[in-house]
C-alpha positions in Angstrom: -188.3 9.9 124.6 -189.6 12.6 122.7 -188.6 13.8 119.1 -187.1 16.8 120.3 -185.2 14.9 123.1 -184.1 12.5 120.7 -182.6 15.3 118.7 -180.6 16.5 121.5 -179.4 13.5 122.4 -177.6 12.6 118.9 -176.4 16.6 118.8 -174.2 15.7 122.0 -173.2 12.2 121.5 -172.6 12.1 117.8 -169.7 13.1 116.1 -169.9 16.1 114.5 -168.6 14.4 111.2 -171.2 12.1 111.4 -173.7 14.3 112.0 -176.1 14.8 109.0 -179.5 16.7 110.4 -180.5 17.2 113.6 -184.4 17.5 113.8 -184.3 19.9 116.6 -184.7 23.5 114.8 -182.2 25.5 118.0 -178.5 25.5 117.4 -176.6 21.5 118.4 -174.1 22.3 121.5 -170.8 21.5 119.7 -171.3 24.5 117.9 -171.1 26.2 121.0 -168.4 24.6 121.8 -166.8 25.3 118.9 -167.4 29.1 118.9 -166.4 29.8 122.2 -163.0 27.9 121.6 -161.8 30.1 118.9 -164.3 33.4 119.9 -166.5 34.7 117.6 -165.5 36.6 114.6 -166.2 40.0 113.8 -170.1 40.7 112.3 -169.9 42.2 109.1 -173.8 43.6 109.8 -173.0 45.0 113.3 -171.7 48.3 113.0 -169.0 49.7 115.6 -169.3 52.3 118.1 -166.6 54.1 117.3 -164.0 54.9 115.1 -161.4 55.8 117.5 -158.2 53.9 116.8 -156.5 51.3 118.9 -152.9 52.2 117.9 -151.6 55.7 119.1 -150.4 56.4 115.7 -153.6 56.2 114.7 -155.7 59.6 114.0 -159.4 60.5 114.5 -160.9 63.6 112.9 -164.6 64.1 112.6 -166.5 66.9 111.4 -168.7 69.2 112.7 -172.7 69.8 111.8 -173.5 71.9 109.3 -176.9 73.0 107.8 -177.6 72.4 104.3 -179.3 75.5 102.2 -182.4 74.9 102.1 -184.4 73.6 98.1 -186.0 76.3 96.8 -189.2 74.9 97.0 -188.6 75.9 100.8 -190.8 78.2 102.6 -193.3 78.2 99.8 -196.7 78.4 101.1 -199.1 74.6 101.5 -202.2 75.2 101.0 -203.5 71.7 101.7 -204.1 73.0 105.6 -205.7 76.4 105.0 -209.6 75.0 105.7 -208.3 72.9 108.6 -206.8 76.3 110.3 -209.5 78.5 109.2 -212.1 76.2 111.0 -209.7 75.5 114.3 -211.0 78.6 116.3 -213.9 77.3 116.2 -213.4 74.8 118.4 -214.5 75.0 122.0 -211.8 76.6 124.3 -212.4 74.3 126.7 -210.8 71.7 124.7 -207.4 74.2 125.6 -208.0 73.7 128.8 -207.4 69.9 129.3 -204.0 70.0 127.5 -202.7 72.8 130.4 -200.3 70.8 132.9 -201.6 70.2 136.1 -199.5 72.7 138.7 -199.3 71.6 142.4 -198.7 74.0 144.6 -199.1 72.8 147.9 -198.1 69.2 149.0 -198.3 68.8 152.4 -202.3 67.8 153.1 -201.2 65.1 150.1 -200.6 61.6 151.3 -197.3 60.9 151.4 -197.1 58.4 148.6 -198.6 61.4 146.3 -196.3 63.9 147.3 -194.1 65.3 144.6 -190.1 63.7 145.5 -187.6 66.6 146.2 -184.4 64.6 145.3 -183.4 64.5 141.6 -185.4 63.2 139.1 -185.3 59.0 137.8 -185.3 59.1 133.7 -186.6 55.4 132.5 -184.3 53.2 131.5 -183.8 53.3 127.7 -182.8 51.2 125.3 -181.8 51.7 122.5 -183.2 49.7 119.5 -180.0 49.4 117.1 -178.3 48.1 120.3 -178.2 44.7 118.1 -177.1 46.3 114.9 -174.5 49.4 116.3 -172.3 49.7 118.9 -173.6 53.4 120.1 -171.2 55.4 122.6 -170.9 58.9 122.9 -169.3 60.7 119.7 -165.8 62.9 119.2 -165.7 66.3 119.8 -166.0 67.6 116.4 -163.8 70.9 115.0 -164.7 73.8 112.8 -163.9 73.4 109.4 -163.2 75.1 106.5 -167.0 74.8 104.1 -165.5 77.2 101.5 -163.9 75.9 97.6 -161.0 78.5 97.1 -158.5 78.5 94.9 -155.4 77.8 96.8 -156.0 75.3 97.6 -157.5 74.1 94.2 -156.1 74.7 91.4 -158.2 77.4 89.2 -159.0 74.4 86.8 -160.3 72.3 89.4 -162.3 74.7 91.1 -163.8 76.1 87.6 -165.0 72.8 86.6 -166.0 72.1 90.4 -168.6 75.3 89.8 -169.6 73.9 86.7 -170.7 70.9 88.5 -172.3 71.8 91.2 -172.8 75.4 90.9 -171.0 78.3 92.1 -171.9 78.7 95.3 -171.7 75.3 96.6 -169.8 74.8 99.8 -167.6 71.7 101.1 -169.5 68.8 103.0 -168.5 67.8 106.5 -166.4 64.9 104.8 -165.5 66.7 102.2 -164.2 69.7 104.1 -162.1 67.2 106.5 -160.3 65.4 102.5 -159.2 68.7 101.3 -157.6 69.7 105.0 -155.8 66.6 105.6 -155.4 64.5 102.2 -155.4 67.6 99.4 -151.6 68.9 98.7 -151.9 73.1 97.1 -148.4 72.5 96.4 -146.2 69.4 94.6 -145.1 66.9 96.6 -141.3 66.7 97.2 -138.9 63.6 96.0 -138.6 63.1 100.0 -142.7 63.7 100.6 -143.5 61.6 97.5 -141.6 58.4 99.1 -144.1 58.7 102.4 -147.1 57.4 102.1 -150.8 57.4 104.1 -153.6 56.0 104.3 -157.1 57.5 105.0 -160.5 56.2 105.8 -163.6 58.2 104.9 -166.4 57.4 106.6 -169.6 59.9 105.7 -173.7 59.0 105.4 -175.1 58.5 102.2 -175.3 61.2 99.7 -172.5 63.7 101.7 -170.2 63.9 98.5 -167.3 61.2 99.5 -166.2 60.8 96.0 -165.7 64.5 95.5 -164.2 64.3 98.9 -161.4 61.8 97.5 -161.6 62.5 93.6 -160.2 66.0 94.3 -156.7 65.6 96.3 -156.0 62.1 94.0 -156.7 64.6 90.4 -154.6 67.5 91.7 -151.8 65.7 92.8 -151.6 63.6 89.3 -151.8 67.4 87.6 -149.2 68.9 89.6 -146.9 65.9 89.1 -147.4 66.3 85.8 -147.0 69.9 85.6 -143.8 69.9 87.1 -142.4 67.1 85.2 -142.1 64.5 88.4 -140.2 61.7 86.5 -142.8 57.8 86.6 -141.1 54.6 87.7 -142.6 53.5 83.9 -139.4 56.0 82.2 -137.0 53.4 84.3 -135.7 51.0 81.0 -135.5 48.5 83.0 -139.6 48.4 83.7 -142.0 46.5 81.7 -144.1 49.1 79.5 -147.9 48.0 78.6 -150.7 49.7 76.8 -151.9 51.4 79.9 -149.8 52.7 82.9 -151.9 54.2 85.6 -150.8 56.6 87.9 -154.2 56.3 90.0 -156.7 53.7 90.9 -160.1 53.8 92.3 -161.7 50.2 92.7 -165.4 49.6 92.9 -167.7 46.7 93.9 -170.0 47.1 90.6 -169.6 47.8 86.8 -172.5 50.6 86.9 -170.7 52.4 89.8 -167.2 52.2 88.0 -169.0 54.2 85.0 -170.6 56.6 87.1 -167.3 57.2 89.0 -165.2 57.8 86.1 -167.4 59.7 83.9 -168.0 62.3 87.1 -163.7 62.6 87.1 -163.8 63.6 83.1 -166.8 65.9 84.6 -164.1 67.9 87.2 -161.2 67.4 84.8 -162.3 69.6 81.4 -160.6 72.5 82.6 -157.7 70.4 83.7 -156.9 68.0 81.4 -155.5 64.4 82.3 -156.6 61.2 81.0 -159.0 58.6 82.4 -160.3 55.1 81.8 -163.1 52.9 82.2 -162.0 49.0 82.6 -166.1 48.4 83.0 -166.5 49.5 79.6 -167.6 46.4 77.5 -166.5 46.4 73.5 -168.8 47.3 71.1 -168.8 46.0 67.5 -165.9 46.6 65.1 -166.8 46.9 61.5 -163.2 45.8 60.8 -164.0 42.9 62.8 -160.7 43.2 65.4 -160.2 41.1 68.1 -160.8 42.8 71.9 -157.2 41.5 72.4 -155.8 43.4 69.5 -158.1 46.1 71.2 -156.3 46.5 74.3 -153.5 47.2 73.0 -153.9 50.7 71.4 -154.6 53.3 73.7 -154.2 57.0 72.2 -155.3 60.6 73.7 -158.6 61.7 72.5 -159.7 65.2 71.5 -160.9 66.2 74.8 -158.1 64.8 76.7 -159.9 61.4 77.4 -158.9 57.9 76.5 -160.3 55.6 74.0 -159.6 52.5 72.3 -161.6 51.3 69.7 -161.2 49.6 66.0 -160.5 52.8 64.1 -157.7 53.7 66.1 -156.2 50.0 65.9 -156.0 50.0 62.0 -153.6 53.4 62.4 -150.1 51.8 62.3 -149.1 55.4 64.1 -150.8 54.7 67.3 -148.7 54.2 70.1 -149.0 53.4 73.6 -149.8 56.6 76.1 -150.0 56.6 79.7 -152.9 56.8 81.8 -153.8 59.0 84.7 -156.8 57.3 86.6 -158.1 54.0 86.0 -161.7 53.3 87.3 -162.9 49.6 87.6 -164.2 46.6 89.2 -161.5 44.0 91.2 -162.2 41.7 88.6 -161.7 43.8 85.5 -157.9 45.1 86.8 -157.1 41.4 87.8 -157.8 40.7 84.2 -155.6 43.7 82.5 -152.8 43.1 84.9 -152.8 39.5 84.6 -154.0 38.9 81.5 -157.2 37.9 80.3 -158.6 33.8 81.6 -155.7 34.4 84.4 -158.0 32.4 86.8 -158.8 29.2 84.9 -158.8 26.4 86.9 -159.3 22.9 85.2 -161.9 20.8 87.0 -161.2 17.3 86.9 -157.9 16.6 87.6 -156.0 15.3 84.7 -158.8 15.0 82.2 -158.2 17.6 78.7 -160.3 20.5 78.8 -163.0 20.6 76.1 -161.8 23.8 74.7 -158.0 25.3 74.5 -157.7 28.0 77.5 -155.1 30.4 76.8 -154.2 33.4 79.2 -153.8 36.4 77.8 -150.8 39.4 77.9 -151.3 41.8 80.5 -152.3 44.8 79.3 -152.0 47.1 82.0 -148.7 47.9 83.9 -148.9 48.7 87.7 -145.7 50.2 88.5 -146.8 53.7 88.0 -149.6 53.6 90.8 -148.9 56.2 93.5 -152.7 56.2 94.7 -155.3 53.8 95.3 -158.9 54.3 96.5 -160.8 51.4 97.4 -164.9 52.6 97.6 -167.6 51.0 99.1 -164.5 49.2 101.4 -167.3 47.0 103.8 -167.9 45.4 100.9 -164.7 45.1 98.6 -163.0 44.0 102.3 -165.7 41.5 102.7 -165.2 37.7 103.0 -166.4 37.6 99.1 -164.6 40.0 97.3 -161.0 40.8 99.7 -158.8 38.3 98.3 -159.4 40.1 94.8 -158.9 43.5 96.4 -155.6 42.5 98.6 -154.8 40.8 95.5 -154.3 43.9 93.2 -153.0 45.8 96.4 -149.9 43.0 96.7 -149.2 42.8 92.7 -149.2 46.8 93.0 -146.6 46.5 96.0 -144.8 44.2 94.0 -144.7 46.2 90.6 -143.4 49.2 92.5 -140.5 47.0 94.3 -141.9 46.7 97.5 -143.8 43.2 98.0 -145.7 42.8 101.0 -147.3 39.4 101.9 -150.3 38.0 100.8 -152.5 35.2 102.0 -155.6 34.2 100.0 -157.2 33.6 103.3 -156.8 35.2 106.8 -158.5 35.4 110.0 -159.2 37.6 112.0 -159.4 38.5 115.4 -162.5 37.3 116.9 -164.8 40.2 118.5 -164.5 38.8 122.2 -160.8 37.9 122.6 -160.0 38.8 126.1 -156.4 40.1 125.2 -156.0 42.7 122.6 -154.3 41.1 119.2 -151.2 42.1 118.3 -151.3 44.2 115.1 -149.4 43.0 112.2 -149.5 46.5 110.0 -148.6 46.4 105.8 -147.2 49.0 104.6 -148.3 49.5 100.5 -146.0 52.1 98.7 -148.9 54.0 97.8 -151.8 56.1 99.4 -154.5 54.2 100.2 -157.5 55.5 100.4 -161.0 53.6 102.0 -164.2 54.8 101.1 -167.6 53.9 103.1 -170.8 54.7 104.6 -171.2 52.0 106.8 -168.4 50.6 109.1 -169.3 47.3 110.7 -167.0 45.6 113.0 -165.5 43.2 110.5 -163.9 46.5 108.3 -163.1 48.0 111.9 -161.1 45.0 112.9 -159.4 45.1 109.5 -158.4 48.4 110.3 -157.1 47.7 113.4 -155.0 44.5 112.3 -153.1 45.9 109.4 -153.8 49.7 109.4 -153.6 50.5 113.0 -151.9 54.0 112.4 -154.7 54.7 109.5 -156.2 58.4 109.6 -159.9 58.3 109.9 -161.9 61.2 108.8 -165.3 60.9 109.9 -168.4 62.8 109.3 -170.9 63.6 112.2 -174.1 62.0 110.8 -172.1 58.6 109.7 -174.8 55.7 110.3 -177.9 58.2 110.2 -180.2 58.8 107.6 -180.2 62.0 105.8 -182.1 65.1 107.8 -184.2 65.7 104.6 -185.0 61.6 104.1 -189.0 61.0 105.5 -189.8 57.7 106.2 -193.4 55.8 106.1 -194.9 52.4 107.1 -197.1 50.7 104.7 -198.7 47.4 106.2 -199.8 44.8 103.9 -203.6 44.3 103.4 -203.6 40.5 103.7 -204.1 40.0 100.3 -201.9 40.2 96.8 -198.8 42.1 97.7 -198.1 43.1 94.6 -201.2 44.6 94.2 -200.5 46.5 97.3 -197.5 48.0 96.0 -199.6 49.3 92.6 -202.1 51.4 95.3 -199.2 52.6 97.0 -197.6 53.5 93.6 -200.4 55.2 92.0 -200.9 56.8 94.8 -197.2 58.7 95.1 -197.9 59.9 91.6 -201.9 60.9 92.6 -200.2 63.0 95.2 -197.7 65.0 92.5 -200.9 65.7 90.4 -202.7 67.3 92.8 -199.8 69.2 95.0 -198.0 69.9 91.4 -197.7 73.5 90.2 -197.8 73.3 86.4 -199.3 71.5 84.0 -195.8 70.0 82.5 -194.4 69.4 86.1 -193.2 65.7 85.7 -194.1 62.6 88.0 -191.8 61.2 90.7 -190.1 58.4 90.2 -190.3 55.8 92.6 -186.8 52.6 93.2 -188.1 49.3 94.9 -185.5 47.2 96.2 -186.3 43.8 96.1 -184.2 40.8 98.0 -184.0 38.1 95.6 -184.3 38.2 91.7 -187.1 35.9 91.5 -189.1 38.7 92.9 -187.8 41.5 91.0 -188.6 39.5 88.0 -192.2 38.8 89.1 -193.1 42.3 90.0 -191.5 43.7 87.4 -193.7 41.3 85.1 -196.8 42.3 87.5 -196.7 46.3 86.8 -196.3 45.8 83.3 -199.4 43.7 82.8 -201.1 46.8 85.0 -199.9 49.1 82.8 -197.2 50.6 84.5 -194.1 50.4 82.8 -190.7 49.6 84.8 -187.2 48.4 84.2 -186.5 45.4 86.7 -182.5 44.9 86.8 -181.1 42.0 88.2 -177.0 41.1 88.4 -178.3 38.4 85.5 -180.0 41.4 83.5 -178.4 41.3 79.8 -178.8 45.1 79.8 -175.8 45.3 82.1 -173.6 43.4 79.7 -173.5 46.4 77.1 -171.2 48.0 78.7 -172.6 51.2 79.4 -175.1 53.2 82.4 -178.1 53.8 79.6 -179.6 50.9 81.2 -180.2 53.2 84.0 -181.1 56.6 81.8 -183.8 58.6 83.6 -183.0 57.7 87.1 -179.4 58.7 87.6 -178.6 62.3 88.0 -177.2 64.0 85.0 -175.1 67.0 85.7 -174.3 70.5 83.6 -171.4 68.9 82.5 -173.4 66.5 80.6 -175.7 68.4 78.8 -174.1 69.9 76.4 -172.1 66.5 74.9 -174.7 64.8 72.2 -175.2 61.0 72.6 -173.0 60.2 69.4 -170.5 61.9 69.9 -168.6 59.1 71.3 -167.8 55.5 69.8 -166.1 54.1 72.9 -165.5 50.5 73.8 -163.2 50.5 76.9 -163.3 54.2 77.9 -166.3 54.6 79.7 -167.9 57.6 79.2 -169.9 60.5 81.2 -173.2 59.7 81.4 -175.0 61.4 78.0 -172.3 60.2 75.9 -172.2 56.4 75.1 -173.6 54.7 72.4 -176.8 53.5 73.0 -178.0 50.6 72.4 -181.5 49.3 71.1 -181.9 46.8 74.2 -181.9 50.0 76.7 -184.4 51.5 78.5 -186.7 54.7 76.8 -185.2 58.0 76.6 -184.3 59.7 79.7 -185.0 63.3 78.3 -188.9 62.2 78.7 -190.7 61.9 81.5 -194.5 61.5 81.9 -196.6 64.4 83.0 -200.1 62.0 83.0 -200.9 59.0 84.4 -201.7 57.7 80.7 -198.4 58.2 79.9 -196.7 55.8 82.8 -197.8 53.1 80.6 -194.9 53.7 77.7 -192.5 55.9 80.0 -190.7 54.1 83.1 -190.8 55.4 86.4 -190.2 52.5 88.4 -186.8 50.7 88.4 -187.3 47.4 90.5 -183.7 45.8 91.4 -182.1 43.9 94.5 -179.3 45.6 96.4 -177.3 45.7 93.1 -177.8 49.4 92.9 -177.8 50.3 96.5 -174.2 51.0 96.6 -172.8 54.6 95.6 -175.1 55.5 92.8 -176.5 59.0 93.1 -179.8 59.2 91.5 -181.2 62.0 90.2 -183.9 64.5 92.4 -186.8 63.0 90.7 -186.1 59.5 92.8 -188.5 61.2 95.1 -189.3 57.3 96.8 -187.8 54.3 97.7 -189.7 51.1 98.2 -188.8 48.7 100.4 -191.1 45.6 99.5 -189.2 42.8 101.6 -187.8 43.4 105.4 -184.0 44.8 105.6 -181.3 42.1 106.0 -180.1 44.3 108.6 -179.3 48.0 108.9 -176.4 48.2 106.9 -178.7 47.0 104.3 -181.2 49.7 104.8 -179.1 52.3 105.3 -177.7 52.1 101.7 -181.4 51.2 100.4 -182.9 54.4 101.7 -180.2 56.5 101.0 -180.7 56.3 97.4 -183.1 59.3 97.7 -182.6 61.8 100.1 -179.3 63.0 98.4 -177.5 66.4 98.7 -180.3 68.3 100.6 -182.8 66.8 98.2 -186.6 66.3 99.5 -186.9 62.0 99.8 -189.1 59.8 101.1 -188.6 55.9 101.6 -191.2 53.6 102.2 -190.8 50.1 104.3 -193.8 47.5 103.5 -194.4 44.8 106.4 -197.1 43.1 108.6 -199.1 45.3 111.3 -200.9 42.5 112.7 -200.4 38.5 112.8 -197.7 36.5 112.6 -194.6 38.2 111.5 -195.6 41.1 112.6 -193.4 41.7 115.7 -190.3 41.6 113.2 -192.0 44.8 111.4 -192.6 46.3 114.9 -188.4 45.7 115.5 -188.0 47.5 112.3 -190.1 50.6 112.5 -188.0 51.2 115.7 -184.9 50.5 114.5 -185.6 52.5 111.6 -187.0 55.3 114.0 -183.5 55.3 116.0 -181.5 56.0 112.5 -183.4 59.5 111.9 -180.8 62.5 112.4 
């Protein structure tokens, strides 16, 4: 009996307990068996066809197209063609002549297996390349929308510091023209209309504006509730006060996303003034040497109507406890001010003494007072690895407000080919809810379906494309030293820019390579540097990240008008994170952001590369001179690439995103599966 017959063999008769390795690389049958007994369950890289509800109560509402204006580089003249058309009439005519279609005009001396058919037409079968990574069927019937900011419905404040921002004559996204139809109030919400509450799904491409689209309708309805004195469940005697008492929480999977996110709400809200924190901000030395605990506790109204808690407010026996507005932060980080701080110690080894005395903090942070929630990026804070933290805050926040719903650390759900529809068992939170994403595979879908069948999704018309102004190139690998292969292609973006550029100052592009494991972005990183191209490689292990601020990522993130104008030392925060431009910085960052090199001699002290894994994939908008993205090791899968590549491309901008694989030999058929996949995603 052969080796691979033997292996088949123990795969069937062998208990599946008992069996350590099977030898035989194809999957054993009793996992077969096992699968089609309970049914598959749903992918979490295959994205759906649709987002068309199950439940009636459930809406749909997607957006129409809209062209972007165009950069104002646009319609300038290229003059990298003009010899090639000055020399084309030269050509011989006859050259013309072959590319003319070949008219018939008379069939009937043709044989008959050369005549032309009369009936219609057969199209060849096509199919489609994504068919393995998205359910495609035919789209909604989108609706004209508004495109216009006005003021109603905005408030004057909003819509100022809106044009401050973006400029004042920017107009609403697709996604961002369907939030301020069906989620933004113009007018304060009744006793009656405040005790209803929704729940929306956004669901736009990369780089459409979703957290404008959400940040808007969640900061005017906190500022008209406070304008006309709605009373908080925190003035009830009877509820627990803490330091900090939200009204608003937006959840994200990453510390450098949470930063961004709350510094661009202080960005919309300096007209209109409410208060917003930053649980992703780590502490920064005290002279005074207080404790973080001690820390927490002090929270007092800055100057510009910002939070901040740091030592020199501590030591002022005056400070007392104000609420807060919007809280911005990571699962983790809330868990730890509503629960207390080392909530989630477990002791390993039974009944054996720790070696060190564990003691779980006072909460700090009072949930009662939450009337919204927004959970962005929700494919991945609804994923198998981080959804028993999210459901967790959404039950203790049900809870705090007098409504528990119940909560399971682990669920299942319905597998993707169940003959007979699941029942769904919907939870109602006593909040808004609010889920953010670009990408919808089937495992958020069937989420949806099981405990928010009567959710409203708002969907944009590109979602799952890359953006129209997004370019995309193939770079094969020579055979040799990879790395090497991705300095030519670097040095060659930047040979490009100095010979297309139009002054003498114009700066470089800067270029993001997305790595997928650290061990790599560490070695390339390394690589470059010894080349004499300097780089910032940032891993989740990076001690960069631990400061607790974004200048770890100054040059490559977009800093907006808003930002300009505030000097870096302005600020001494510790938990209030700050708009980009005004933390502390640190000596362990990166160089300055306000330089960027105008020579290639200059790449060797400036960095315009930033090498990372898909850390930074998720919701960060880089700034316009991210001109490419690299992408040195094959996609996952196209949810993966899709949040890779649209790192550049953003708000109209010009992008270009580069995929490295194999043209010939072996491997090279999985390169040829991804150019066409990659081909099928272009708008």
């Amino acid at each position: 009996m052969s080796l691979l017959s033997s292996s088949r063999v123990a795969a069937r008769s062998l208990p599946q307990e008992l069996l350590v390795a099977c030898l035989h690389t194809s999957v054993p049958l009793f996992a077969y068996r096992s699968a089609g007994s309970s049914g598959a369950a749903p992918s979490h890289s295959r994205l759906v066809k649709d987002l068309k509800p199950s439940d009636p109560s459930g809406k749909l509402k997607v957006a129409p197209k809209f062209e972007r204006d165009h950069a104002p580089h646009y319609g300038k003249r290229d003059t990298r063609g003009e010899e090639y058309q000055s020399n084309k009439h030269k050509r011989p005519v006859r050259r013309e002549e072959f590319r003319k279609p070949i008219k018939v005009s008379e069939t009937k001396d043709l044989p008959q297996a050369l005549k032309l058919s009369g009936g219609p037409s057969r199209k060849p079968k096509f199919v489609n390349p994504l068919s393995e990574d998205f359910d495609i069927s035919k789209p909604a019937v989108p609706t004209p929308r508004e495109r216009a900011f006005a003021s109603p419905p905005l408030l004057e404040g909003l819509l100022e510091s809106l044009h401050d921002v973006l400029g004042p004559d920017a107009e609403a996204t697709p996604i961002q023209a369907l939030a301020l139809e069906h989620i933004l109030s113009a007018e304060p919400r009744t006793a009656g209309e405040r005790a209803q509450y929704h729940q929306w799904l956004l669901a736009s491409e990369t780089g459409s504006g979703k957290s404008i689209a959400y940040l808007l309708p969640v900061l005017q309805d906190l500022k008209l509730a406070e304008m006309h004195n709605i009373p908080r469940r925190i003035d009830d005697p009877s509820v627990q006060r803490r330091a900090i008492n939200p009204r608003a929480l937006v959840l994200a999977p990453t510390h450098e996303l949470s930063r961004q996110l709350s510094g661009f709400a202080k960005e919309l809200l300096h007209n209109v003034k409410l208060r917003v924190l930053c649980a992703s901000q780590a502490n920064t030395p005290s002279r005074k040497r207080v404790s973080a605990s001690k820390m927490a506790e002090a929270v007092v109204d800055a100057a510009d109507g910002e939070v901040e808690l740091s030592s020199e407010i501590i030591m002022r026996p005056e400070a007392q406890p104000r609420p807060v507005d919007l809280l911005v932060g990571t699962p983790s980080k809330v868990l730890e001010l509503a629960r207390g701080r080392g909530w989630d110690y477990e002791q390993e080894g039974g009944d054996s003494k720790p070696r060190r005395k564990i003691t779980v903090g006072e909460p700090q942070m009072s949930l009662a007072d939450i009337e919204w929630v927004v959970v962005d990026e929700a494919d991945i804070l609804l994923d198998p690895d981080f959804q028993e933290a999210t459901r967790m805050i959404l039950a203790d926040i049900s809870a705090a407000r007098g409504h528990p719903v119940p909560f399971e650390p682990e669920f299942k759900l319905p597998s993707a080919d169940a003959k007979r529809k699941p029942t769904p068992t919907p939870i109602h939170y006593p909040f808004n809810l609010v889920l953010t994403s670009a990408t919808i595979p089937s495992a958020l879908a069937a989420y949806i379906a099981q405990f928010h069948p009567s959710l409203t999704r708002l969907a944009s018309p590109q979602l799952h494309k890359l953006p129209p102004t997004l370019k995309t190139e193939h770079f094969a690998w020579t055979g040799g030293n990879r790395d090497a292969d991705i300095e030519h292609r670097l040095r060659r973006v930047w040979y490009e820019d100095l010979q297309n550029r139009t002054s003498a100052d114009a700066p470089l592009s800067k270029v993001l390579v997305f790595c997928n494991k650290t061990a790599r972005v560490e070695n390339l990183g390394a690589y470059l540097k010894e080349k004499g191209i300097a780089n910032v490689a940032l891993t989740s292990a990076s001690n960069v990240r631990k400061l607790g601020s974004n200048h770890h990522l100054d040059g490559f993130l977009r800093v907006r008008r808003a930002d300009e104008d505030v000097p870096a030392t302005d600020v001494d925060s510790t938990s209030a994170s700050p708009a980009p431009g005004e933390e502390n910085a640190s000596s362990a960052t990166v160089a300055p952001a306000a330089t960027a090199a105008t020579s290639m001699e200059q790449l060797k002290d400036i960095p315009h590369v930033m090498i990372t894994t898909s850390l930074l994939s998720r919701g960060l908008d880089f700034a316009p001179d991210v001109k490419h993205v690299f992408i040195v090791d094959e996609p996952r899968n196209m949810i993966d690439f899709l949040h890779r590549a649209g790192r550049s491309g953003r708000a109209g901008e010009a992008g270009k995103v580069v995929v490295f694989g194999k043209s010939k030999g072996r491997g090279s058929e999985k390169t040829r599966v991804v150019k066409r996949k990659v081909g099928a995603l272009k708008a």
